[in-house]
N, C-alpha and C positions, 0 to 999 in steps of 0.2 A: 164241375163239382170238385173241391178241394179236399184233400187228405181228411181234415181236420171233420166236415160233412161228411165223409163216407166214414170214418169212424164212429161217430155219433149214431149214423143211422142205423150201423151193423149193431152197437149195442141196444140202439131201441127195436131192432126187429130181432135179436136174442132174449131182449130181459121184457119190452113191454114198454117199461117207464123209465124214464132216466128224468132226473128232477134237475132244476136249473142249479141251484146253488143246496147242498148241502154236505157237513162237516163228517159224516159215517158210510150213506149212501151215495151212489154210483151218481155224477151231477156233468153239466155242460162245464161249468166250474171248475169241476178239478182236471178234467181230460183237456181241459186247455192249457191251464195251471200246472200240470202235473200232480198237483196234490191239493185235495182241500185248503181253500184259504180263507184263513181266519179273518172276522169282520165283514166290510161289504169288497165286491170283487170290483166295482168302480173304479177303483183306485190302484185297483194292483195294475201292473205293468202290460199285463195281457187284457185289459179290461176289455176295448176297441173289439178283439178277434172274439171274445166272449161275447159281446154284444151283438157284432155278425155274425156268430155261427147260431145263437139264437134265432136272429131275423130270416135266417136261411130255414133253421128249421121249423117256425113258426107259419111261411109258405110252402112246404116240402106238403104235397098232394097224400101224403102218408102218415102225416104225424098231427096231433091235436093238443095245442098247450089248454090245460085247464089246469086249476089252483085246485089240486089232489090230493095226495098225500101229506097230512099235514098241514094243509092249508097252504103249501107252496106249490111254487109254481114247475108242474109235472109234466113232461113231453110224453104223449102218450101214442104208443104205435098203432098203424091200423087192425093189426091183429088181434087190437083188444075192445075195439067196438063192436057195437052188436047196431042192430038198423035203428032202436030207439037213440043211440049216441049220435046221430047225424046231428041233431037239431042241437048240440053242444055249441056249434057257428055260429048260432043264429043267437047264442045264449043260456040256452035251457041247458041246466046237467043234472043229468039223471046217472050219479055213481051205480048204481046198481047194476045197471045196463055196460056196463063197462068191467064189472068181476068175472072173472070166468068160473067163478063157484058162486053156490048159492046166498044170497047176502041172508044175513042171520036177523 
């Protein structure tokens, strides 16, 4: 496991979610970037190492990408499933099952 993965993972088993690409919150993106980057990340110079540390944690036994917050795409730690969120693999996502408060 490389630097760049055990950082990612320590922030998703502290925060929960860390989302792929975004400009405010905590992303794969910017911790690879150093800092949020404007437009698509494709193209920037880190794109390659962005792309792998995703694919790393897209199979990490601990982590579940689902299109969450926001409709983007959300690394989501195990600590924040519940037993209905299994079946998210297979397809199904039930947000609810995944708040740790009561959904409203």
């Amino acid at each position: 496991m490389n630097t760049l993965q055990t950082r990612a993972l320590a922030l998703l088993a502290r925060d929960g979610l860390l989302l792929m690409s975004d400009p405010a919150l905590p992303s794969i993106v910017a911790l690879v970037a150093g800092a949020p980057v404007r437009g698509s990340w494709w193209g920037h110079p880190q794109g390659r190492t962005i792309y792998t540390l995703a694919n790393r944690l897209i199979d990490h036994p601990d982590v579940l990408l689902l299109k969450l917050v926001a409709g983007k795409d959300t690394f989501v730690h195990r600590s924040l499933w519940s037993t209905r969120a299994y079946a998210t693999r297979a397809g199904v996502v039930e947000i609810a099952a995944l708040l740790p408060w009561p959904a409203a």
